[in-house]
VOPAGU-2260 file (C-alpha; in pm, 1 decimal, decimal comma):
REM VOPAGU-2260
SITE   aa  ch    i         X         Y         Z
SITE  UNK   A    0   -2796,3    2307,0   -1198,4
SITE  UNK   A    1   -2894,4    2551,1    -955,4
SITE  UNK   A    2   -2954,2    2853,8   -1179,6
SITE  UNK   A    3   -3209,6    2589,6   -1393,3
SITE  UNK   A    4   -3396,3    2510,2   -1133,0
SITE  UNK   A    5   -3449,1    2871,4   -1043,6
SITE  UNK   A    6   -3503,2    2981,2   -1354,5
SITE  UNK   A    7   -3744,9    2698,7   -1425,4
SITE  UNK   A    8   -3932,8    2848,8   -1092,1
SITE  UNK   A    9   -3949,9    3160,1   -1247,6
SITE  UNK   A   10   -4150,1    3036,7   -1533,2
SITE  UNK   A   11   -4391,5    2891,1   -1316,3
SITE  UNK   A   12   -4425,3    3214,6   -1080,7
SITE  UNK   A   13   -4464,9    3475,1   -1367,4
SITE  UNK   A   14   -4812,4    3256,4   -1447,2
SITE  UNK   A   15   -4904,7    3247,1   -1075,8
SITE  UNK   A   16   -4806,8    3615,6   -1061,6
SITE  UNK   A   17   -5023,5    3709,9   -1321,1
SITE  UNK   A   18   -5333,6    3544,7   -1086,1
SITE  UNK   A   19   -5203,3    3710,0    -773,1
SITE  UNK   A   20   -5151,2    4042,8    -861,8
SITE  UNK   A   21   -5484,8    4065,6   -1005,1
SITE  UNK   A   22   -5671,9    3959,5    -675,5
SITE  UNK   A   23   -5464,8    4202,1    -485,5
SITE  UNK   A   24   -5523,3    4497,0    -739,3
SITE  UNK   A   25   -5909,4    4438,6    -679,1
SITE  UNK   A   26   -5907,1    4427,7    -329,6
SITE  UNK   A   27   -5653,1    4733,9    -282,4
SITE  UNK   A   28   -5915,1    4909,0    -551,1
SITE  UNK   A   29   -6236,4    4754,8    -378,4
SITE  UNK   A   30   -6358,9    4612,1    -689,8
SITE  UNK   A   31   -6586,1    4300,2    -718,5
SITE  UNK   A   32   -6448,0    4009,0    -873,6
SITE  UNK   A   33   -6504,2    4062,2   -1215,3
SITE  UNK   A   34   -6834,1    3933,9   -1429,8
SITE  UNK   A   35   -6929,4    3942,0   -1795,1
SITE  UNK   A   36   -7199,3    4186,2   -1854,6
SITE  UNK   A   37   -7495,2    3969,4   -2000,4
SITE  UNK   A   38   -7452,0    4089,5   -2363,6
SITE  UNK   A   39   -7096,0    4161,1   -2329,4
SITE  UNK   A   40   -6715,2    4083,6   -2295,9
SITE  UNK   A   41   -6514,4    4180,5   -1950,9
SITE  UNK   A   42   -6385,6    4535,5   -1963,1
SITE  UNK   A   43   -6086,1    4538,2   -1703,8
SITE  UNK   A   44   -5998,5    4888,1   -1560,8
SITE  UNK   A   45   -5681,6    5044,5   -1709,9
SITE  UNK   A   46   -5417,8    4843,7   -1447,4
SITE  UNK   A   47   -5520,3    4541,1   -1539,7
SITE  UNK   A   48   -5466,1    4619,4   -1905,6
SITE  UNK   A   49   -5144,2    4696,8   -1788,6
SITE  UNK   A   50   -5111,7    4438,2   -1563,2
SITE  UNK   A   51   -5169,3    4216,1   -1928,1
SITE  UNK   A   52   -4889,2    4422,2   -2094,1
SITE  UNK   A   53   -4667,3    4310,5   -1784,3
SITE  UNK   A   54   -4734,8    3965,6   -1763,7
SITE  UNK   A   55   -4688,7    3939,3   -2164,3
SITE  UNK   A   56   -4394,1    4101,6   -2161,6
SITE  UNK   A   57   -4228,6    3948,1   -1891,1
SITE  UNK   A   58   -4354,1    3554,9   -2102,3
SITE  UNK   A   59   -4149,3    3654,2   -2401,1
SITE  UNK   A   60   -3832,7    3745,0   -2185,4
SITE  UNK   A   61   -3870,0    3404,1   -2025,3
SITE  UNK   A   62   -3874,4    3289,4   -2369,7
SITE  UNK   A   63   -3559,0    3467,7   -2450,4
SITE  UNK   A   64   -3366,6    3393,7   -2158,1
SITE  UNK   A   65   -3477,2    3013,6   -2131,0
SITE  UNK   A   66   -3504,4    2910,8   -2463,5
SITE  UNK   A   67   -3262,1    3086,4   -2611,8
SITE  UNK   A   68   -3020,5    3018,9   -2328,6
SITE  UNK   A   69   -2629,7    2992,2   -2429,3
SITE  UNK   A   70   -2754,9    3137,9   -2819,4
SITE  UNK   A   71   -2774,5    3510,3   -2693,3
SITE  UNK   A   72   -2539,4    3747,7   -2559,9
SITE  UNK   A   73   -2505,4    3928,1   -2280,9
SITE  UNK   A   74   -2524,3    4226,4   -2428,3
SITE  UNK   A   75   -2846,6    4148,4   -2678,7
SITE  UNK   A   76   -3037,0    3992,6   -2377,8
SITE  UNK   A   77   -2989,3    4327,1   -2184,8
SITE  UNK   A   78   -3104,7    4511,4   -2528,1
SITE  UNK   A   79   -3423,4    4298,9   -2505,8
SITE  UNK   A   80   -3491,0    4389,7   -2136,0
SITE  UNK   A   81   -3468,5    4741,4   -2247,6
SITE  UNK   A   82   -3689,0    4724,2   -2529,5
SITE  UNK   A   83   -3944,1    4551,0   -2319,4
SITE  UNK   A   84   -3870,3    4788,5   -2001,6
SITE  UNK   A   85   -3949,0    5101,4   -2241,0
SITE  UNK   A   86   -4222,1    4980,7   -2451,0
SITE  UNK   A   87   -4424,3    4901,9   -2081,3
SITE  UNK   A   88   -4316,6    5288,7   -1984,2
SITE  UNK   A   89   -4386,5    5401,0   -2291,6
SITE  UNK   A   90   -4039,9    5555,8   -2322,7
SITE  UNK   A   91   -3770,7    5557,4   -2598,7
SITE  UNK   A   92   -3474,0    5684,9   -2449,2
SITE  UNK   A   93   -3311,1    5433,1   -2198,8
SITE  UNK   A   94   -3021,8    5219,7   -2052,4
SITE  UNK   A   95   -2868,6    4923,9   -1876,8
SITE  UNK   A   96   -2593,9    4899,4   -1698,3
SITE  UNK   A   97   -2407,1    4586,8   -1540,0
SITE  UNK   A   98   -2136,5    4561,8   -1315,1
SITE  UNK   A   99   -1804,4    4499,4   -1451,1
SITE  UNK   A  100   -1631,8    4346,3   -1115,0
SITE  UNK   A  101   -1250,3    4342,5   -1302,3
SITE  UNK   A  102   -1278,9    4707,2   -1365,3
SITE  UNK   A  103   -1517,1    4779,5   -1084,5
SITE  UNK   A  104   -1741,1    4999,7   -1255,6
SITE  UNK   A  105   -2055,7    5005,0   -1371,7
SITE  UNK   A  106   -2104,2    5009,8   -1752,5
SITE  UNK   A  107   -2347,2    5040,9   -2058,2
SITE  UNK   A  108   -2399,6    4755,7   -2248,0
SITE  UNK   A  109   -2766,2    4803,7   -2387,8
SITE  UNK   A  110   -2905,4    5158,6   -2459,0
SITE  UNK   A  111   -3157,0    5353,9   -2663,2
SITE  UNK   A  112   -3160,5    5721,4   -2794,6
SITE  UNK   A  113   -2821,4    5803,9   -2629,2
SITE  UNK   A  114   -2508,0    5963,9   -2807,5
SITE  UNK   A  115   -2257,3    5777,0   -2906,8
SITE  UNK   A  116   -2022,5    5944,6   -2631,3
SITE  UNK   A  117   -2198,2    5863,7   -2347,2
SITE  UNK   A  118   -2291,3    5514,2   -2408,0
SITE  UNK   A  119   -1925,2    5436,6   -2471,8
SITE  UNK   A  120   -1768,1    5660,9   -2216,8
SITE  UNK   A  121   -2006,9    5666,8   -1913,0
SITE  UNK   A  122   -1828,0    5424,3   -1607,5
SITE  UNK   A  123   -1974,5    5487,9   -1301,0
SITE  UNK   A  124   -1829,2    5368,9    -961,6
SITE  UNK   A  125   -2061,0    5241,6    -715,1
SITE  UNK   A  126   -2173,2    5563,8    -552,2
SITE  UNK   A  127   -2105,7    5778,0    -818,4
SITE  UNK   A  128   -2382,6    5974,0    -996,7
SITE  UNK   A  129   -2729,4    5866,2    -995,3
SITE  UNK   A  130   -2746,1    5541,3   -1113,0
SITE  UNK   A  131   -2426,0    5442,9    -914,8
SITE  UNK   A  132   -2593,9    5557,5    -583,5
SITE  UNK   A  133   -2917,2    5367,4    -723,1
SITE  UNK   A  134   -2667,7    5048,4    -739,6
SITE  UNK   A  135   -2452,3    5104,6    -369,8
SITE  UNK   A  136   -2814,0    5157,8    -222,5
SITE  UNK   A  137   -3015,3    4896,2    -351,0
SITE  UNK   A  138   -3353,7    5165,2    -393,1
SITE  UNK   A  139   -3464,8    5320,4    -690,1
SITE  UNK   A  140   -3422,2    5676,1    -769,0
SITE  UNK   A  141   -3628,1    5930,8    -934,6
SITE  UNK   A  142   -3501,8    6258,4   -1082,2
SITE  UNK   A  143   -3730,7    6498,1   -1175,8
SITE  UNK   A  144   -3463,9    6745,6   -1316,7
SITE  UNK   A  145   -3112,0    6612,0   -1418,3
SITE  UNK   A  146   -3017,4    6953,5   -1523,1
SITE  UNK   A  147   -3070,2    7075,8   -1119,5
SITE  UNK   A  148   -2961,8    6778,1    -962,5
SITE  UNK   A  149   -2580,4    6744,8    -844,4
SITE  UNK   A  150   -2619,5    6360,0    -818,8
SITE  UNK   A  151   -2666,4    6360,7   -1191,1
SITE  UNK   A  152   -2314,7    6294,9   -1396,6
SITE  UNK   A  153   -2279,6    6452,2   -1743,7
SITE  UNK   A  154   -2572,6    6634,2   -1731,9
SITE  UNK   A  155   -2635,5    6818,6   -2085,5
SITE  UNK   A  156   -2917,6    6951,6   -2312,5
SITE  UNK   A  157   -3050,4    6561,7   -2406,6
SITE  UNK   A  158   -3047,9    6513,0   -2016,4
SITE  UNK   A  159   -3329,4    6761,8   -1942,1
SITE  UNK   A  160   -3637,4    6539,7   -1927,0
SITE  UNK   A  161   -3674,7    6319,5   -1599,2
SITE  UNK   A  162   -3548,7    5975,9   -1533,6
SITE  UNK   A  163   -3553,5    5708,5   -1292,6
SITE  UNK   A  164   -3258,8    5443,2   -1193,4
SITE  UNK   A  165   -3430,7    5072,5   -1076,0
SITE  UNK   A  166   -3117,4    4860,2    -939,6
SITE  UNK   A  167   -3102,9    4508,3   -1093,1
SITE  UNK   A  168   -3097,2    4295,0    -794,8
SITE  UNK   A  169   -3053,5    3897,3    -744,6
SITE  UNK   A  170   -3102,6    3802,8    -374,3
SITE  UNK   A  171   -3061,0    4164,3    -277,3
SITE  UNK   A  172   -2730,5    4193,1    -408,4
SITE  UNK   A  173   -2754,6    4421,2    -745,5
SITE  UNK   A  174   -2595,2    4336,7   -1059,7
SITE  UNK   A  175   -2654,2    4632,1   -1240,9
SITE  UNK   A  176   -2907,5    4935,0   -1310,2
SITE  UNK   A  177   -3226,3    5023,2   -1523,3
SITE  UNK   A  178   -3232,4    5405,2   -1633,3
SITE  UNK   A  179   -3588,9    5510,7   -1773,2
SITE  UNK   A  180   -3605,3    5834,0   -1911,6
SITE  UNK   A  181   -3978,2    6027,5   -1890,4
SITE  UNK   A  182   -3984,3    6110,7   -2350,8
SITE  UNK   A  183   -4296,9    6213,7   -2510,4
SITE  UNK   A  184   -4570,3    5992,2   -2343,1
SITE  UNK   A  185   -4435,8    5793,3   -2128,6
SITE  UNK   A  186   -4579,5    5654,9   -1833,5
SITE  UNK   A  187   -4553,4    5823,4   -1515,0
SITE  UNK   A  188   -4308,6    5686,3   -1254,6
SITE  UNK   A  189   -4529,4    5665,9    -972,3
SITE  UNK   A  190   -4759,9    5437,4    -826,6
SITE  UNK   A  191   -4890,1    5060,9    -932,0
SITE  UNK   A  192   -4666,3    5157,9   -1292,4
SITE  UNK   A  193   -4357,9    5201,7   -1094,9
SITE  UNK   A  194   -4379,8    4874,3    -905,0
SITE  UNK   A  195   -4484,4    4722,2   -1215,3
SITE  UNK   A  196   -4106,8    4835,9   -1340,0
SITE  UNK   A  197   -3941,3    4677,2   -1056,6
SITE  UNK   A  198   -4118,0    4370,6   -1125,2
SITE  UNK   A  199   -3964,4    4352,4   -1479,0
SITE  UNK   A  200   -3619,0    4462,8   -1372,3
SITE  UNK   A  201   -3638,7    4184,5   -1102,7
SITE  UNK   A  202   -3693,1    3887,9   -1359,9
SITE  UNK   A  203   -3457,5    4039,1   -1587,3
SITE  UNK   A  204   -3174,3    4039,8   -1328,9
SITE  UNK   A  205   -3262,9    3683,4   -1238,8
SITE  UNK   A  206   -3203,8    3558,9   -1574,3
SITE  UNK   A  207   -2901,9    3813,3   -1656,2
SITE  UNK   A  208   -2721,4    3643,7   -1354,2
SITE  UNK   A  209   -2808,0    3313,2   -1473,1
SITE  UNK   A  210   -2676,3    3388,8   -1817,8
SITE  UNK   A  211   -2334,6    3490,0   -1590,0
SITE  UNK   A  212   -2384,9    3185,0   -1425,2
SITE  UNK   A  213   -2427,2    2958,4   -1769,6
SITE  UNK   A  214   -2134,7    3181,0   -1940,1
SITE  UNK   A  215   -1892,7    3099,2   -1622,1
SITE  UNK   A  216   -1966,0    2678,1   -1671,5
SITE  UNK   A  217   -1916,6    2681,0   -2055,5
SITE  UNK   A  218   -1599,3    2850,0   -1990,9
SITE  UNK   A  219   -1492,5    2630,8   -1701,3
SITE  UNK   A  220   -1652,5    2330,8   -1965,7
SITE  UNK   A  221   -1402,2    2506,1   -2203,1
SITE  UNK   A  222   -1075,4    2487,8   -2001,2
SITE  UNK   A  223   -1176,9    2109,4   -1890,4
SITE  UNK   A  224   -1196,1    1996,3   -2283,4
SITE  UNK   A  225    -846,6    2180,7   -2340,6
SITE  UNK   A  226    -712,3    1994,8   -2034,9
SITE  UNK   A  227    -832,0    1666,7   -2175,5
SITE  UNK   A  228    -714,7    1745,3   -2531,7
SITE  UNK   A  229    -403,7    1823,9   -2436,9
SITE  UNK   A  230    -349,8    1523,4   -2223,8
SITE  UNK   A  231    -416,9    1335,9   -2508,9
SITE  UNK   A  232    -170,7    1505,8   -2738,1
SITE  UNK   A  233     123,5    1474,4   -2498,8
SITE  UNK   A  234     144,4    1119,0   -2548,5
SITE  UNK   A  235     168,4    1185,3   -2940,0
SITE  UNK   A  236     466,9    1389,4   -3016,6
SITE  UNK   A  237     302,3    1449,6   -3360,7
SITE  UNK   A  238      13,4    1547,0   -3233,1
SITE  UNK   A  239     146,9    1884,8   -2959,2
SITE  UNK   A  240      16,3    2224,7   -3001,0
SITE  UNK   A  241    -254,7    2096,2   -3247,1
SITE  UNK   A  242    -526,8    2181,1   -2973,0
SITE  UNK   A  243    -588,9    2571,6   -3063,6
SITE  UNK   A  244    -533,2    2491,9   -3480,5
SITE  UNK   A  245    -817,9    2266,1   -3495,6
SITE  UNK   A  246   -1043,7    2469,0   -3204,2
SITE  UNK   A  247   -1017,3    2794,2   -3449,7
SITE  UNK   A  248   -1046,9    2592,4   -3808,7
SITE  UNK   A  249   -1338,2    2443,2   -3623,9
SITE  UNK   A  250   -1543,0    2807,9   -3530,7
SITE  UNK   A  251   -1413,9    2951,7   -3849,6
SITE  UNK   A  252   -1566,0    2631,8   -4057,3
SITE  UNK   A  253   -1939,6    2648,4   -3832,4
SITE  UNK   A  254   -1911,4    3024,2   -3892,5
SITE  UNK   A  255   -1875,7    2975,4   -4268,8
SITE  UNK   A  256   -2171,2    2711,7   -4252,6
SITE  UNK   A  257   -2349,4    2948,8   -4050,0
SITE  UNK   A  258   -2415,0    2706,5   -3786,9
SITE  UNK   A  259   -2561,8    2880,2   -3449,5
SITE  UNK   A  260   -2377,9    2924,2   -3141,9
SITE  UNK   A  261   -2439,0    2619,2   -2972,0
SITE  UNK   A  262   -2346,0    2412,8   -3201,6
SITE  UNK   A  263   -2025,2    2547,7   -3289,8
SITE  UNK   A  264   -1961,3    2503,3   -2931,2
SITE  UNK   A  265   -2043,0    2134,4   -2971,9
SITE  UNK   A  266   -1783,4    2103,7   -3263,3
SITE  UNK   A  267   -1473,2    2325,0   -3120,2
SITE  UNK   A  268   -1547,0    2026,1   -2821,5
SITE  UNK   A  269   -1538,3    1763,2   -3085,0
SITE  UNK   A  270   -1239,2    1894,2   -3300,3
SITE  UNK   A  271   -1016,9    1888,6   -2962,9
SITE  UNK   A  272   -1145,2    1579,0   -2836,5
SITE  UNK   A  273   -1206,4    1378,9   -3123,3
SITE  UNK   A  274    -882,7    1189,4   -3039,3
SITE  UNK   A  275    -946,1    1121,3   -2682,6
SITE  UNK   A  276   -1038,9     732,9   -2737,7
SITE  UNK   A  277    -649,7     674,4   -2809,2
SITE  UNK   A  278    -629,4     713,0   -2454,1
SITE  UNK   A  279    -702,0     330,7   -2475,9
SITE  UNK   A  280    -477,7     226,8   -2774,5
SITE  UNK   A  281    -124,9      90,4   -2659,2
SITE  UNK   A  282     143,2     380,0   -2733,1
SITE  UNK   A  283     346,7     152,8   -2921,3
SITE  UNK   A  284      75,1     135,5   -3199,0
SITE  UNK   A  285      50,0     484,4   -3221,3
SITE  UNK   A  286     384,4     561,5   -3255,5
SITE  UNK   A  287     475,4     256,8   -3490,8
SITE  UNK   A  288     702,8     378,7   -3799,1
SITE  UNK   A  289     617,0     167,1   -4065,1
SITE  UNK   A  290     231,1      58,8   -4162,2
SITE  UNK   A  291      32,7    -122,7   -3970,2
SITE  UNK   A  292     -14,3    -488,8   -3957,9
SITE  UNK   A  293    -437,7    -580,4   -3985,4
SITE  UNK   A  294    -481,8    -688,9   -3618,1
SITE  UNK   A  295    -318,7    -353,1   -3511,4
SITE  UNK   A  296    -542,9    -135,5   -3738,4
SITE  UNK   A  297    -851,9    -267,4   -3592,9
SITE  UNK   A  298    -695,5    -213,9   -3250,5
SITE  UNK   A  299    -677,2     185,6   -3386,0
SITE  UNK   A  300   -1045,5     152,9   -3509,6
SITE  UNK   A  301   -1137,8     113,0   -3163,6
SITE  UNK   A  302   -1083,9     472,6   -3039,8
SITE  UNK   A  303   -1407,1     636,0   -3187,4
SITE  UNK   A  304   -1610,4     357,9   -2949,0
SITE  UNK   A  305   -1336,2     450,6   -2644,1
SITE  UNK   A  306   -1360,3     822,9   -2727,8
SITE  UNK   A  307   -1743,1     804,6   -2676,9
SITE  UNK   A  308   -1799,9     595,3   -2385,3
SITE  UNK   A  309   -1527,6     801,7   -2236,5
SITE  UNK   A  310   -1752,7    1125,4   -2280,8
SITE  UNK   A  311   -2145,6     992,9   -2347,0
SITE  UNK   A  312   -2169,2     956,8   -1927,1
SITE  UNK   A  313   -2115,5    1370,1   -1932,2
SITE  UNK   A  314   -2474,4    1509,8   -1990,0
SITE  UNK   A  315   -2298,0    1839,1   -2093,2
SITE  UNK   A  316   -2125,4    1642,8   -2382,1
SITE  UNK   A  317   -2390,9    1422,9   -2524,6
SITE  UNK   A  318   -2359,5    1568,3   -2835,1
SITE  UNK   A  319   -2000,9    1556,7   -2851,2
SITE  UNK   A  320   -1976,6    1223,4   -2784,0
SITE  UNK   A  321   -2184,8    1173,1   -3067,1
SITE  UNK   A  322   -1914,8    1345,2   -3305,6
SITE  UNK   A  323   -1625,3    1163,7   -3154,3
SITE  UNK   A  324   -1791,0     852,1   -3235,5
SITE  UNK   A  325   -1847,5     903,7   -3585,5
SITE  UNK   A  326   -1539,5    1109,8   -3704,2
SITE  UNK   A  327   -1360,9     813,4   -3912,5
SITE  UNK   A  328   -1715,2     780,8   -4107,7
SITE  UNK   A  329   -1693,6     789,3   -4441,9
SITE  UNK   A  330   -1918,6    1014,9   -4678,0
SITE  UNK   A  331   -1958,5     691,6   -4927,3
SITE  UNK   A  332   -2027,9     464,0   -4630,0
SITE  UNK   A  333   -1696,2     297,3   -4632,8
SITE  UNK   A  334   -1572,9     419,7   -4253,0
SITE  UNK   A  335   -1613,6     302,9   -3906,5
SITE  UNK   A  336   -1712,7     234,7   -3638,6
SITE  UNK   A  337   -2075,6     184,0   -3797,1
SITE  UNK   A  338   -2033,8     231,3   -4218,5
SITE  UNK   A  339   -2299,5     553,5   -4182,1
SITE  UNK   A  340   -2350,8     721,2   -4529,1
SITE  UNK   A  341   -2388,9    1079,5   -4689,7
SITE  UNK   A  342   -2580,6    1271,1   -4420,1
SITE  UNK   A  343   -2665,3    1019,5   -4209,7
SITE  UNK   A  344   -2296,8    1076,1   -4064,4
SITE  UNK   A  345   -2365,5    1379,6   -3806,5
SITE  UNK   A  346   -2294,6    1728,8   -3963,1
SITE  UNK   A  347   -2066,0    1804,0   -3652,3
SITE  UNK   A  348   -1884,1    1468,0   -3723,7
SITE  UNK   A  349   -1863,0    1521,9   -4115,5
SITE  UNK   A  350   -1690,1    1857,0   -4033,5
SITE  UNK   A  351   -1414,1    1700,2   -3761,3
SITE  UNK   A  352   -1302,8    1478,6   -3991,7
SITE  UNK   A  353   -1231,7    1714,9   -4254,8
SITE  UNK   A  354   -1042,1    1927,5   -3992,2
SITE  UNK   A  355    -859,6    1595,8   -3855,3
SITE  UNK   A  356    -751,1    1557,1   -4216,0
SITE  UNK   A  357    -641,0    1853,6   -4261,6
SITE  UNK   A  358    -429,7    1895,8   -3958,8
SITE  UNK   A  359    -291,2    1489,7   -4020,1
SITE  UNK   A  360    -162,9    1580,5   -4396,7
SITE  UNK   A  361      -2,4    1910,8   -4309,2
SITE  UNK   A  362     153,7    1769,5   -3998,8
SITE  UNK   A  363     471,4    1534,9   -4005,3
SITE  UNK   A  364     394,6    1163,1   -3914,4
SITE  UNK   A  365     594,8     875,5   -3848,1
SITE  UNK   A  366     589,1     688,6   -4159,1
SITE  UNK   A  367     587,0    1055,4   -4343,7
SITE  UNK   A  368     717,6    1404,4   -4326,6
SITE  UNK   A  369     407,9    1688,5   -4384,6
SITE  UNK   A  370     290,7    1792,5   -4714,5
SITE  UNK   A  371     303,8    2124,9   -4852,3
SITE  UNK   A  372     -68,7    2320,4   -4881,8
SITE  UNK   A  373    -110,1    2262,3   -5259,9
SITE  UNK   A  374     -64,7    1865,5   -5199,1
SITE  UNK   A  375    -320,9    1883,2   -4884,2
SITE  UNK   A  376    -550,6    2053,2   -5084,1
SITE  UNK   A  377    -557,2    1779,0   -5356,2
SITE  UNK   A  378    -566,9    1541,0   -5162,2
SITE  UNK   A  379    -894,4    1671,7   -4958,9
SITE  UNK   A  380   -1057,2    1743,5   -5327,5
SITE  UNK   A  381    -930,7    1391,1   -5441,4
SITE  UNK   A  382   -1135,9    1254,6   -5108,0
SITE  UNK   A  383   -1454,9    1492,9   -5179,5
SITE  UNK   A  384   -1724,2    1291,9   -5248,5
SITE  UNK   A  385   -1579,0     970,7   -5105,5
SITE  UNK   A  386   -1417,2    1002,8   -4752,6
SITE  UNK   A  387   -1566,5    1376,8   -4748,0
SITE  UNK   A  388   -1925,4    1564,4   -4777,6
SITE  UNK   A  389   -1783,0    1741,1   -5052,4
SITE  UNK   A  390   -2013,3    2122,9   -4910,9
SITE  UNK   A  391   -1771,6    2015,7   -4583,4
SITE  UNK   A  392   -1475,6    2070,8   -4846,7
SITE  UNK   A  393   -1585,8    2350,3   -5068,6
SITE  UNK   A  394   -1627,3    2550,2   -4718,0
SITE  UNK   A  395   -1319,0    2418,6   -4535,5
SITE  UNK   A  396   -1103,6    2504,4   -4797,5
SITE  UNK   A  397   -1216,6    2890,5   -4860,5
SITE  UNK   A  398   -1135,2    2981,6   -4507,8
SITE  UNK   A  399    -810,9    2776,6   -4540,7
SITE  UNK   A  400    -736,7    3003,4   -4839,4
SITE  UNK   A  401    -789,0    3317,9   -4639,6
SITE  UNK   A  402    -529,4    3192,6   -4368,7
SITE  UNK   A  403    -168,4    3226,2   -4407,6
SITE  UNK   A  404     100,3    2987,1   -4555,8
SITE  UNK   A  405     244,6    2750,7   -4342,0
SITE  UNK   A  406     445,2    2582,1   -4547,8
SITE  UNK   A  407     780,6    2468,2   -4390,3
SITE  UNK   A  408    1102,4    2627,1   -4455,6
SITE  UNK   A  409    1265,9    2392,5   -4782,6
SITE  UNK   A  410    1623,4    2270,3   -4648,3
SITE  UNK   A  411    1905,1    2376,9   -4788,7
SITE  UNK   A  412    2063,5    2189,9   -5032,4
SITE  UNK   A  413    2412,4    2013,9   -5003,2
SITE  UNK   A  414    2672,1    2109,0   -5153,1
């Protein structure tokens, strides 16, 4: 929540930046406050153009880091504060680099106009070369000739123009380094275009960290939701070891539905949690051998209702809960808990109970052993169109062609 509500800050103080900066660039300049000639629009001295550029630039990285937060990677974000960080120098040769703290180096994960060697070669300690000392120090560093300079590591022919390393910092602590490199026009290093630099390397290590920090939860989110799921399987000795089988059919089905990251998220959650409502449902139910009598299939019908006000109070799984609920939907209407239809049933919930299925008719069951691939996949086609969104089955079933038979071993015959 933390990282949010600075990040939310940030939004606010970019706008307020953009106001303060300006007054301060007049008064260090001794300029009047600015007035419209009478025939004429404002013409702002070249800084404040710049100052524009800044203030623009830094907007649409809020944009990407905040909007798009949880959809991007690591390593895209940090190409997007690179293309930003050049186009304001004027530059097109560049890099990032962010620490790695299990190998405890320094590494390249965004960079422009550099061979392929470096980029995927160049770890740096903290102290080591340029941009390493630029990192252990917490200052930027300008060289004006890497080819001279013994700080410089791997310095070659492409290395000869001049460069400077800004530290990524969050709370004074860095997280990584900006490398600049002067190419063709770019803008000089020095002065209110320097500090203009650090500015943009400062918001862009603010939201890099909070991406760490929003990467860390999901994956803590991640091993909670396995914990659960497999909490709920150990009571179902039919059900053990399902947890990773439906997690993977479920991001290779959103993946073949090209569903965005998020999502898919939301639907590995749903296809390991789906069950969780049978938490509630006396073991003796689950377990019973033979078919069950009415009164103890509406008992059964209850865990999508359990399942949901189990997980609805977790803000983080809203829309989980809302899968869980309506798994045992039917496509024609005929399901429960509420008799949706057709896509009125949630996409994420049309898609777990394919997987569910799946996973039910290949597994062996009390009142059945498992059924070989060929009868599972006649029986999901038989269902298309009336327990299944029949796109749902088309899709499932192409990725479950690519995989593997699984088909068990046939026993071997008496004698």
């Amino acid at each position: 929540m933390a990282c949010w509500v600075a990040t939310t800050l940030c939004a606010g103080l970019i706008v307020a930046l953009g106001f303060v900066l300006r007054r301060l660039y007049a008064l260090q300049a001794g300029l009047p406050e600015m007035r419209a000639p009478a025939g004429g629009s404002l013409e702002f001295p070249e800084g404040w153009e710049k100052l524009d550029e800044l203030l623009s630039m830094l907007l649409n990285l809020q944009e990407c880091g905040v909007s798009h937060s949880g959809a991007v990677s690591r390593e895209d974000f940090a190409m997007t504060v690179l293309d930003i960080s050049c186009r304001l120098m004027k530059s097109t040769r560049g890099s990032i680099m962010l620490w790695d703290a299990p190998a405890g180096c320094l590494k390249i994960v965004a960079a422009k106009s550099l061979s392929p060697d470096k980029s995927q070669k160049l770890f740096l300690k903290t102290g080591e070369g340029v941009a390493g000392k630029a990192f252990a120090s917490g200052q930027p560093i300008f060289v004006a000739n890497p080819e001279t300079d013994p700080r410089y590591v791997q310095p070659g022919s492409a290395d000869a123009e001049p460069f400077i390393s800004i530290p990524l910092l969050v709370k004074s602590k860095p997280v990584g380094v900006l490398n600049i490199h002067a190419t063709g026009e770019t803008e000089s290093f020095a002065g209110y275009k320097a500090k203009f630099l650090n500015i943009l390397a400062g918001e862009a290590a603010v939201m890099l960290h909070n991406q760490d920090l929003l990467d860390d939860l999901q994956a803590f989110c991640l091993e909670m939701v396995q914990a659960l799921a497999r909490t709920v399987d150990s009571r179902d000795a039919y059900a053990r070891e399902r947890c990773e089988r439906a997690r993977s059919k479920a991001r290779r089905l959103a993946a073949e539905l090209k569903l965005p990251d998020q999502m898919t998220r939301y639907i590995e959650y749903a296809a390991l949690l789906h069950d969780i409502g049978k938490i509630g449902i006396d073991q003796s139910i689950l377990l019973k051998p033979g078919k069950l009598t009415p009164e103890e299939y509406e008992v059964v019908k209850r865990h999508p209702v359990i399942g949901h006000q189990i997980l609805a109070p977790v803000r983080h799984l809203g829309p989980v809960a809302q899968m869980v609920l309506y798994h045992q939907e039917w496509y024609d209407g005929r399901g429960y808990p509420e008799g949706l239809q057709g896509e009125n049933i949630p996409l994420g919930a049309r898609m777990v109970a394919v997987i569910d299925a799946w996973d039910a008719l290949r597994s062996d069951r009390p009142y059945r052993k498992a059924l070989t691939r060929a009868a599972a996949v006649a029986e999901l086609r038989r269902c298309a169109g009336t327990q299944f969104d029949p796109k749902i089955i088309d899709a499932f079933l192409k990725i479950e062609a690519e995989e593997p038979p699984r088909d068990p071993a046939p026993e071997p015959r008496q004698s």
